[in-house]
KOLROGU-675498 format. One record per residue (C-alpha): residue number from 1; residue in one letter; x, y, z. Coordinates in steps of 0.25 Angstrom, whole numbers, plus 5000, padded with zeros to 4 digits. Layout:
N
<NUM A <X Y Z>>
...
***
This chain:
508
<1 X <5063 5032 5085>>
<2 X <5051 5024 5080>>
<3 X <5052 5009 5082>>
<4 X <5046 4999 5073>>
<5 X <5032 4992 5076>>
<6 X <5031 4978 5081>>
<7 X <5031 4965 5073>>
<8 X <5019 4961 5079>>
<9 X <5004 4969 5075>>
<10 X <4998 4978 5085>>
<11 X <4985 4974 5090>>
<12 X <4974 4979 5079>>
<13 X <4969 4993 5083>>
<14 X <4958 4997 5087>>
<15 X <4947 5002 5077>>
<16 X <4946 5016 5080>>
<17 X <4962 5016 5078>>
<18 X <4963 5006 5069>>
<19 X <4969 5017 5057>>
<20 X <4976 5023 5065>>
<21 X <4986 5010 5070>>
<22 X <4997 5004 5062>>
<23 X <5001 4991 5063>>
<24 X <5014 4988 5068>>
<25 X <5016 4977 5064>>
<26 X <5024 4973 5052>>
<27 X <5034 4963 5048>>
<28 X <5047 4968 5055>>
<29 X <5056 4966 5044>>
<30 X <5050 4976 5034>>
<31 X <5056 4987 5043>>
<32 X <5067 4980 5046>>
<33 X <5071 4978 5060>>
<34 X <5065 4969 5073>>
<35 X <5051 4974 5077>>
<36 X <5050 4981 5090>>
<37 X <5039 4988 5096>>
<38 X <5032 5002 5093>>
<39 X <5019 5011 5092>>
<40 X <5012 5006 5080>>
<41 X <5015 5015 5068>>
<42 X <5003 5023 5064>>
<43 X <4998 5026 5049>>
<44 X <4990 5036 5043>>
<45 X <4979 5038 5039>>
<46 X <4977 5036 5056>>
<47 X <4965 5040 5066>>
<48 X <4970 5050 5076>>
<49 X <4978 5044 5085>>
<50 X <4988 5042 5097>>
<51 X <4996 5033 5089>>
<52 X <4997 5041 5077>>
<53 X <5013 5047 5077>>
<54 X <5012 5061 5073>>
<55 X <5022 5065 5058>>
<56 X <5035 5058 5061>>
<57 X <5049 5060 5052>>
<58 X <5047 5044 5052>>
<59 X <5035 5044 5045>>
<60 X <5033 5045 5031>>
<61 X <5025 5050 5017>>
<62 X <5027 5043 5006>>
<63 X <5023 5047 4992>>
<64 X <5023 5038 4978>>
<65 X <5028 5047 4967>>
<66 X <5023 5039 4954>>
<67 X <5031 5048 4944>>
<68 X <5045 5046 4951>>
<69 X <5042 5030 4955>>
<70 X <5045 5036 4969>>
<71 X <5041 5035 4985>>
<72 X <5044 5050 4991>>
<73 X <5046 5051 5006>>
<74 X <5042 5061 5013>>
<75 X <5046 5063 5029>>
<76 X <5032 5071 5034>>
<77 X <5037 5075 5048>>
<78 X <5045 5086 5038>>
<79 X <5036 5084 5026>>
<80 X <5051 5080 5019>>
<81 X <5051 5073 5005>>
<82 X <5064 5062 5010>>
<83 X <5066 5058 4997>>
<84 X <5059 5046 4987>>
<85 X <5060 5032 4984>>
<86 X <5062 5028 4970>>
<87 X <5054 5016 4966>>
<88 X <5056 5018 4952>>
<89 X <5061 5027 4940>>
<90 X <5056 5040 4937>>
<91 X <5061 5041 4922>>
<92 X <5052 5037 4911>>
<93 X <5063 5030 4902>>
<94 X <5066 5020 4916>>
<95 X <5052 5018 4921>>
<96 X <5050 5013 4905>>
<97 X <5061 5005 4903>>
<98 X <5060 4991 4901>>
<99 X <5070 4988 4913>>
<100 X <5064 4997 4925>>
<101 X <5060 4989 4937>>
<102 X <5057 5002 4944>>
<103 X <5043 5006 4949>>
<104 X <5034 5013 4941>>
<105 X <5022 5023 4946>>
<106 X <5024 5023 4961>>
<107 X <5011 5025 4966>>
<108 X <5005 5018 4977>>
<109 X <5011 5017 4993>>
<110 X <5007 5010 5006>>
<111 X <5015 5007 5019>>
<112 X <5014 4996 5031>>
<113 X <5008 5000 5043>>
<114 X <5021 5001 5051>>
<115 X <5026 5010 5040>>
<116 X <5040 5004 5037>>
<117 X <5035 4999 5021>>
<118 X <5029 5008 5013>>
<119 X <5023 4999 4998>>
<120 X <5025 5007 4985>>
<121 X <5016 5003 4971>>
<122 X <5020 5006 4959>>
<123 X <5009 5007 4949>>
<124 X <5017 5003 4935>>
<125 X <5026 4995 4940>>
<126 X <5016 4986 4948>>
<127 X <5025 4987 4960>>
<128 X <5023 4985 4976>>
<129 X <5035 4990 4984>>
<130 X <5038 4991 4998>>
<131 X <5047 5002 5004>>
<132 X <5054 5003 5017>>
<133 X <5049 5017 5025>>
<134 X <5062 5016 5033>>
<135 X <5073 5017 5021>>
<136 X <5063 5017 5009>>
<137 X <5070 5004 5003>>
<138 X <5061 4994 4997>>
<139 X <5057 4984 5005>>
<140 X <5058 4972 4996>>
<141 X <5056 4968 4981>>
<142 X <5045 4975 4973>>
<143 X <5032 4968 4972>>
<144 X <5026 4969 4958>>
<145 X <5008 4968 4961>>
<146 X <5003 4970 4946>>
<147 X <4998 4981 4938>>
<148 X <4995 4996 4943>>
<149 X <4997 4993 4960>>
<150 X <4991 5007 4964>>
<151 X <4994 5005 4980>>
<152 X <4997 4996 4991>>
<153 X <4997 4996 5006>>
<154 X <5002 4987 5017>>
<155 X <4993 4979 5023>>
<156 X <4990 4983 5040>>
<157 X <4998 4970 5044>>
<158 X <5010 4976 5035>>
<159 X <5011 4962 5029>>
<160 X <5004 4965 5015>>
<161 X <5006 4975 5005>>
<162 X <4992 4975 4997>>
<163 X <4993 4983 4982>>
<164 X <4982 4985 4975>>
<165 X <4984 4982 4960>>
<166 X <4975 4993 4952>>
<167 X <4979 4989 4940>>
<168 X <4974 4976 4943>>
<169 X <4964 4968 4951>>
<170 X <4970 4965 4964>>
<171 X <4977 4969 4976>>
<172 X <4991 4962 4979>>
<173 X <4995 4959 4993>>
<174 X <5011 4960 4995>>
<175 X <5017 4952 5007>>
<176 X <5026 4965 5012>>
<177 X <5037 4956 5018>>
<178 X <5039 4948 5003>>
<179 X <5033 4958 4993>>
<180 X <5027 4945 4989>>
<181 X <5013 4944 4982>>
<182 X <5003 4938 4993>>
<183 X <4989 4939 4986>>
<184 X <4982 4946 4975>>
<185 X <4968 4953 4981>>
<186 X <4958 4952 4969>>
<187 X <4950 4967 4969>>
<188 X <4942 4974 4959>>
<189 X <4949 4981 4949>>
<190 X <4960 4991 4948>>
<191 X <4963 4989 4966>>
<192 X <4969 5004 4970>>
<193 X <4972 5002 4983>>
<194 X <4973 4995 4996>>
<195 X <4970 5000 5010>>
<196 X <4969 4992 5025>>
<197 X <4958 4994 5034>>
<198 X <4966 5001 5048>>
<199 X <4964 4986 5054>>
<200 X <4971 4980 5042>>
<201 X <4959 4971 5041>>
<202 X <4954 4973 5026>>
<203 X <4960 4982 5014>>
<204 X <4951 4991 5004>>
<205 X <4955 4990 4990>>
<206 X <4950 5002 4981>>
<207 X <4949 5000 4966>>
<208 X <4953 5009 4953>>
<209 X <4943 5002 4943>>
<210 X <4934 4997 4953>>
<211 X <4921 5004 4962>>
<212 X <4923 4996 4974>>
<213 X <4934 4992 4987>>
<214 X <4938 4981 4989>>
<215 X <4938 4975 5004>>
<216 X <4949 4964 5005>>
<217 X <4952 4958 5020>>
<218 X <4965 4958 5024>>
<219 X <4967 4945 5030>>
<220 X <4962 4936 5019>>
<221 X <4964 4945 5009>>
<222 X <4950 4943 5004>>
<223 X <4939 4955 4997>>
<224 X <4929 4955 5007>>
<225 X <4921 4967 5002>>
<226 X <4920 4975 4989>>
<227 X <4915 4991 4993>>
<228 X <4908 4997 4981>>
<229 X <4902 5010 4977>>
<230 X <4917 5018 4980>>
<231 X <4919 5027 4968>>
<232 X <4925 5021 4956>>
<233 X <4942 5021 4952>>
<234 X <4947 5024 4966>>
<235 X <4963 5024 4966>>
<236 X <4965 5026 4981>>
<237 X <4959 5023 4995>>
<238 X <4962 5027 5010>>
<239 X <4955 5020 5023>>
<240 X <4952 5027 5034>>
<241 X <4960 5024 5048>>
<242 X <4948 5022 5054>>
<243 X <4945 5012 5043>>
<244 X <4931 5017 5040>>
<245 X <4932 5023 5027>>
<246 X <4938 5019 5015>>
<247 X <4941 5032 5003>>
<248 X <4942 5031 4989>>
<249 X <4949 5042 4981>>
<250 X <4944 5039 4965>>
<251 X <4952 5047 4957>>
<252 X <4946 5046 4944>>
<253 X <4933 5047 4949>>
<254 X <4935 5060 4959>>
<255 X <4929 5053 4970>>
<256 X <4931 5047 4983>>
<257 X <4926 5034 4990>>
<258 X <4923 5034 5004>>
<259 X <4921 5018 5009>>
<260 X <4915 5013 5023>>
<261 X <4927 5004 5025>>
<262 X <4918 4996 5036>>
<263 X <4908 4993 5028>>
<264 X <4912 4994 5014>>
<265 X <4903 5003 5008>>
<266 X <4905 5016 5001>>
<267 X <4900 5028 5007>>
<268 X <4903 5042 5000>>
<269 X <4910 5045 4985>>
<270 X <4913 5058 4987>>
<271 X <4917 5066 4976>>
<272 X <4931 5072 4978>>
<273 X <4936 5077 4966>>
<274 X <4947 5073 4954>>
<275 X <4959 5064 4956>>
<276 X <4953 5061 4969>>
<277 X <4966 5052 4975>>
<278 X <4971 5047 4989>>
<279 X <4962 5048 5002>>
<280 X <4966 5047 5015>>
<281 X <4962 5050 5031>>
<282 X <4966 5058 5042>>
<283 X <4960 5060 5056>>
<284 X <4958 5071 5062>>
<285 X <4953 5077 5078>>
<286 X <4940 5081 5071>>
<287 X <4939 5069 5063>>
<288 X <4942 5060 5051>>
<289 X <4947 5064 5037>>
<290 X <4949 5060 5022>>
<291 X <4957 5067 5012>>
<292 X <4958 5064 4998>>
<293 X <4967 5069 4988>>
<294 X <4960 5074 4975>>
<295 X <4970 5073 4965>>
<296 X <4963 5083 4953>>
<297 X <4958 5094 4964>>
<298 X <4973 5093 4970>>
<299 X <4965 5093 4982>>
<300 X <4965 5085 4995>>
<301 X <4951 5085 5001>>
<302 X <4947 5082 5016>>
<303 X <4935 5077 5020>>
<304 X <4929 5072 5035>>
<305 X <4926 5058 5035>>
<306 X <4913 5056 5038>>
<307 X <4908 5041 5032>>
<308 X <4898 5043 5021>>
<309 X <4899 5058 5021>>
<310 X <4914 5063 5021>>
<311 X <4915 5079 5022>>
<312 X <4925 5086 5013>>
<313 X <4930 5095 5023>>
<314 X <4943 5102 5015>>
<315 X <4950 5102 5001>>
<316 X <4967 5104 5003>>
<317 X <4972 5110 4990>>
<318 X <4984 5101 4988>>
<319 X <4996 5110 4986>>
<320 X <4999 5101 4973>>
<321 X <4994 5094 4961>>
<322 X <4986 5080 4963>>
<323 X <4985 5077 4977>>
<324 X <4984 5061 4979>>
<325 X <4991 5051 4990>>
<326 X <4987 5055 5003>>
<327 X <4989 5052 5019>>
<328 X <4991 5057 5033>>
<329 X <5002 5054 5043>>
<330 X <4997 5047 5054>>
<331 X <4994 5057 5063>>
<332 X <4985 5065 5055>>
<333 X <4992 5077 5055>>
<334 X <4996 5076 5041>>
<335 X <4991 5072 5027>>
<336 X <5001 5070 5015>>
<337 X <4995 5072 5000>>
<338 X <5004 5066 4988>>
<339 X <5003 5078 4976>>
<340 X <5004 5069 4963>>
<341 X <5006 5080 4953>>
<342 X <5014 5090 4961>>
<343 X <5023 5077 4967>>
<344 X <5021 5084 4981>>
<345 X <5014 5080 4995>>
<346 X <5005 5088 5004>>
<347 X <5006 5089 5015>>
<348 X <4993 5093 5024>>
<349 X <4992 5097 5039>>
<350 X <4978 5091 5040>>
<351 X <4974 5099 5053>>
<352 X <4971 5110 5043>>
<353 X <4971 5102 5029>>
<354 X <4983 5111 5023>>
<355 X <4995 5108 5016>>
<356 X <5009 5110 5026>>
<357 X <5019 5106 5016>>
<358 X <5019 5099 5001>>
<359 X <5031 5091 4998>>
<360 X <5038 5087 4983>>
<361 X <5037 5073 4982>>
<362 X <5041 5063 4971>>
<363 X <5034 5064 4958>>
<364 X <5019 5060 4954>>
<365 X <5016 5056 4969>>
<366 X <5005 5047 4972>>
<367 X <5001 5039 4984>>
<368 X <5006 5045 4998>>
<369 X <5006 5038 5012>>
<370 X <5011 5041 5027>>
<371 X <5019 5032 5032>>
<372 X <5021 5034 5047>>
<373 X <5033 5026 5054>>
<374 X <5040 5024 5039>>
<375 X <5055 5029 5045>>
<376 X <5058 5023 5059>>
<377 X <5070 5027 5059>>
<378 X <5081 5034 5051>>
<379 X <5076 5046 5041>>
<380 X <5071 5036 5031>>
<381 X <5077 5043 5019>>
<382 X <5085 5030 5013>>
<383 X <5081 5027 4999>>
<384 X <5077 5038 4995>>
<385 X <5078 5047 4982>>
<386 X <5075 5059 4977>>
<387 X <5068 5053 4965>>
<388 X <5056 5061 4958>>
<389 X <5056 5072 4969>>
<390 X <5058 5089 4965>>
<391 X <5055 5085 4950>>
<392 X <5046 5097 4943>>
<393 X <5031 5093 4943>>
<394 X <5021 5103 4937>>
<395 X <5007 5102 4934>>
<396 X <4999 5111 4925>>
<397 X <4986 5114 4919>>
<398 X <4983 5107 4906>>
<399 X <4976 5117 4897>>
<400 X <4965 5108 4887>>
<401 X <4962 5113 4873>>
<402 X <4949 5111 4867>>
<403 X <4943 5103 4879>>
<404 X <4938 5104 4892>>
<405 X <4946 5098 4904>>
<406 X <4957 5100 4914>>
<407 X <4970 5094 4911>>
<408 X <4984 5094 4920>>
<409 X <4997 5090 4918>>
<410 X <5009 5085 4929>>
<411 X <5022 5087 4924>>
<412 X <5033 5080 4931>>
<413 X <5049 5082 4927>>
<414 X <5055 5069 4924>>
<415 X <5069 5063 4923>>
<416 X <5069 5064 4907>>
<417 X <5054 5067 4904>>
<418 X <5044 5075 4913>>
<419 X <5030 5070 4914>>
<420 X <5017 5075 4911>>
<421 X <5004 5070 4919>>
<422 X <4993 5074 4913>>
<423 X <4978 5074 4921>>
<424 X <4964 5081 4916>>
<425 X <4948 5079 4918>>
<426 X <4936 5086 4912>>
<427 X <4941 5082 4896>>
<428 X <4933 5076 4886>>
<429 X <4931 5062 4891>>
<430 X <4941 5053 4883>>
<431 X <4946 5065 4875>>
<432 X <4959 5067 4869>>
<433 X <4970 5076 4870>>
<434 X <4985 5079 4867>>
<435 X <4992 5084 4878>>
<436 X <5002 5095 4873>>
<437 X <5015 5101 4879>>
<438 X <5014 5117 4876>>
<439 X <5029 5123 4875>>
<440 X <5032 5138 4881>>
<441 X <5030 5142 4863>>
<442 X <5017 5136 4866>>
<443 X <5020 5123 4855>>
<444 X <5014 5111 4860>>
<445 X <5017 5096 4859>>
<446 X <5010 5083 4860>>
<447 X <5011 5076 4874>>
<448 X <5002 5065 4874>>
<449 X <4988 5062 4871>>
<450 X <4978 5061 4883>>
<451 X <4964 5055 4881>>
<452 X <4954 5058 4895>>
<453 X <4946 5047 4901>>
<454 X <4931 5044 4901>>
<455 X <4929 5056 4911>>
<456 X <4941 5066 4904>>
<457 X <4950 5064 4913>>
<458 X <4963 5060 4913>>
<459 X <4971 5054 4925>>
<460 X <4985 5055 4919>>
<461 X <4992 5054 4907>>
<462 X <5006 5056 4907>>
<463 X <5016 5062 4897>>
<464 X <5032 5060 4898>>
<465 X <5040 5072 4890>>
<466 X <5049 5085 4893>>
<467 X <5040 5094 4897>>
<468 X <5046 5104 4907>>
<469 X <5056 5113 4899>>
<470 X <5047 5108 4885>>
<471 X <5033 5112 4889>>
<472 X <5026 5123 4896>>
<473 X <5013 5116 4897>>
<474 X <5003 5106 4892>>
<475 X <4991 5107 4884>>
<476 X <4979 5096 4880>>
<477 X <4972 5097 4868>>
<478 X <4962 5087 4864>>
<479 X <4965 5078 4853>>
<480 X <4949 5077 4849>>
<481 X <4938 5085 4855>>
<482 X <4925 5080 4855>>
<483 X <4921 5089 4844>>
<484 X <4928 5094 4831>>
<485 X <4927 5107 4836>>
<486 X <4933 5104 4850>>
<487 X <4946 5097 4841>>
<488 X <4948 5109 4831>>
<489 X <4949 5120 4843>>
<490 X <4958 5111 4851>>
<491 X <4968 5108 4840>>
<492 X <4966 5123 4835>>
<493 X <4970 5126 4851>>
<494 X <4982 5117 4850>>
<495 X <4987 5122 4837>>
<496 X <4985 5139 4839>>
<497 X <4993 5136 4853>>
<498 X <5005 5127 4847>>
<499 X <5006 5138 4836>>
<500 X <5001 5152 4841>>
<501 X <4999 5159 4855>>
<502 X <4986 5159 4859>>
<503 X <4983 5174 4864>>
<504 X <4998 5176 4866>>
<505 X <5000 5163 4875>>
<506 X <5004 5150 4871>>
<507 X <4997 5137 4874>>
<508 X <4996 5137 4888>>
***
């Protein structure tokens, strides 16, 4: 059996290993017993070494589903979904209601270095929680940071949770022991993400609405550096254990950041593709490794680090829809890919890049972490549920009417109501359109009206109605094109297929 780290920190690592080390020391009381001592409790993403426990049935995977407000748990020495934590109400009518209290958008996860507390945020509800790994049970009263906290992670001495507040200007920093409110960290705008240098020394804060990363240092909690030229809107952000190299996925952008996280200077943008989400690293015997999920190619792409000049050495064709949390166990051996439109995980044997197993998971998954050493003893299943798992989900090609573009639609089976999420690039910039439910007659109804952004696309736009058993499929027709001639033939398409079969077939 495991036995839980020592009260007192362990001397800080050396350099070369310094990703690879846990600290072991955390307050003794959050994992509720008398500290002995132990091995210290190595976390991915790690440098190949000796300390580094291969896949253990006391390790875990977590995923934050944000469509059913829950945290599924997976076991990875079996690949086994255990079950999920409800953090908040999966029907429309409860979330709505003037008298919930529940969370809202579970989105963002972090864990302490010792892995007994794993921190939740919830984007709607503005909520920072911490769970305990050994019975999933919160660990104390919700903390409540502002508007939009996108993620948060525990800071290396497992004293601090820090959460960056994206739909504000600053990152909070949590006491983990009260939940109380320490400071608030001035940044630029829209903070996405917080992330510690192995040594626990300074914290890198990427930015949604802002070009640059901010450098705070830990002790004082002051900036001390500003890094510019990073692509703009970055969501996400991942160091490297050897804590040289800081990435950037920019979703919106189709871009990745790579960042000398020494000397604070950007090296390469590297252009990786649509939806570009989640990065992370992984050692190998023949050297170092990024992936990075690309949410729009539903692709996972490889590349050897190498500074200024990384290598894309592999594209993995995800087994599902909108690949996008990511990280490795500890040993290497293993890396875990949250599938956000197929509410799935894959799992990839990364001596040969392949997929070995893809697990259902909760619904709308989102941020994904390896925690090693969650479950010290006991099968860790207390609290859990079986909230928002072995729902339909389908995603489908959206055909457009009368315009150029590529549309998709997620469809999610609901309690009540199922939900549509719709996604497309390439349309008119700032056009409009009616998105239409087509029925097996081929009649058609008005869903919602969508309008694209500046660059014709659109991130998401959501639709809450009865679709399966109502509709066969979705269609999006524009509601004005940019010359009368585009609008006559789209509505003269949207009429001959609600009335008539076009060459025997209905609207497809």
């Amino acid at each position: 059996m495991q036995r839980r780290p020592h009260l007192r920190p362990l001397p800080r690592p050396r350099r070369a290993r310094a990703g690879a080390i846990g600290l072991a020391g955390a307050v003794a009381s959050l994992a509720g017993s008398s500290p002995v001592h132990a091995a210290p409790i190595v976390q991915a993403p790690a440098l190949l070494s000796a300390h580094a426990q291969p896949i253990s049935s006391r390790d875990r995977v977590y995923t934050a589903d944000q469509t059913s407000n829950t945290v599924s748990v997976i076991d990875p020495s079996t690949n086994r979904v255990l079950g999920t934590k409800a953090l908040g109400q999966p029907r429309l009518d409860q979330v709505l209601g003037p008298l919930d209290r529940s969370q809202v958008n579970v989105h963002g996860l972090g864990f302490s270095p010792n892995g007994r507390l794993l921190d939740v945020i919830s984007i709607t509800s503005g909520a920072a929680q911490l769970v305990r790994t050994a019975d999933n049970r919160l660990a104390r009263a919700t903390s409540y940071v502002g508007r939009a906290p996108h993620e948060g992670f525990v800071s290396r001495d497992g004293r601090t949770l820090w959460v960056a507040v994206r739909g504000e200007s600053h990152v909070s920093v949590l006491s983990v022991r009260t939940g109380r409110l320490l400071a608030r960290i001035p940044t630029a705008d829209g903070p996405s993400k917080v992330v510690f240098s192995p040594g626990g020394r300074l914290a890198y804060v990427n930015h949604v609405r802002a070009s640059e990363v901010t450098v705070i240092r830990v002790r004082d909690r002051r900036v001390i550096h500003r890094i510019r030229g990073v692509a703009p809107r970055s969501s996400d952000e991942a160091i490297s254990p050897d804590g040289r190299e800081l990435w950037l996925g920019h979703p919106f952008d189709g871009k990745t950041s790579v960042v000398d996280a020494r000397r604070f200077r950007t090296m390469a943008v590297l252009s990786t593709g649509p939806r570009t989400n989640h990065p992370n690293f992984v050692s190998k015997p023949d050297g170092l490794y990024a992936y990075v999920t690309v949410g729009g190619l539903n692709q996972t792409l490889v590349y050897r680090r190498g500074g200024a000049h990384p290598r894309l050495v592999k594209r993995i064709h995800n087994s599902g829809t909108a690949p996008h949390g990511i990280w490795p166990s500890p040993d290497n051996s293993r890396i875990y890919i949250a599938l956000q439109k197929s509410d799935g995980v894959d799992v990839i044997d990364t001596a040969t890049d392949t997929i070995i197993a893809t697990l259902h998971v909760g619904q709308d998954p989102q941020a994904l972490v390896y925690v090693a050493g969650a479950v010290p003893h006991g099968d860790g299943r207390s609290g859990l549920g079986r909230q928002g798992l072995h729902h339909r989900v389908q995603t489908f090609d959206v055909p457009i009417r009368g315009a150029v573009g590529a549309a998709t639609v997620t469809v999610r089976a609901g309690d009540g109501l199922d939900l549509l999420d719709f996604a497309a690039r390439g349309l008119p910039p700032r056009g409009d359109f009616t998105a239409y439910g087509v029925r097996a007659d081929g009649s058609a109804a008005p869903l919602r009206q969508i309008k694209a952004d500046g660059s014709g696309g659109v991130d998401e736009a959501l639709v809450f109605t009865d679709f399966f058993g109502t509709y066969r499929r979705v269609a999006l027709l524009p509601r004005s094109a940019q010359t009368p001639a585009q609008t006559v033939r789209a509505w003269v398409l949207a009429v001959r297929g609600w009335l008539c079969r076009l060459d025997g077939q209905h609207l497809p």
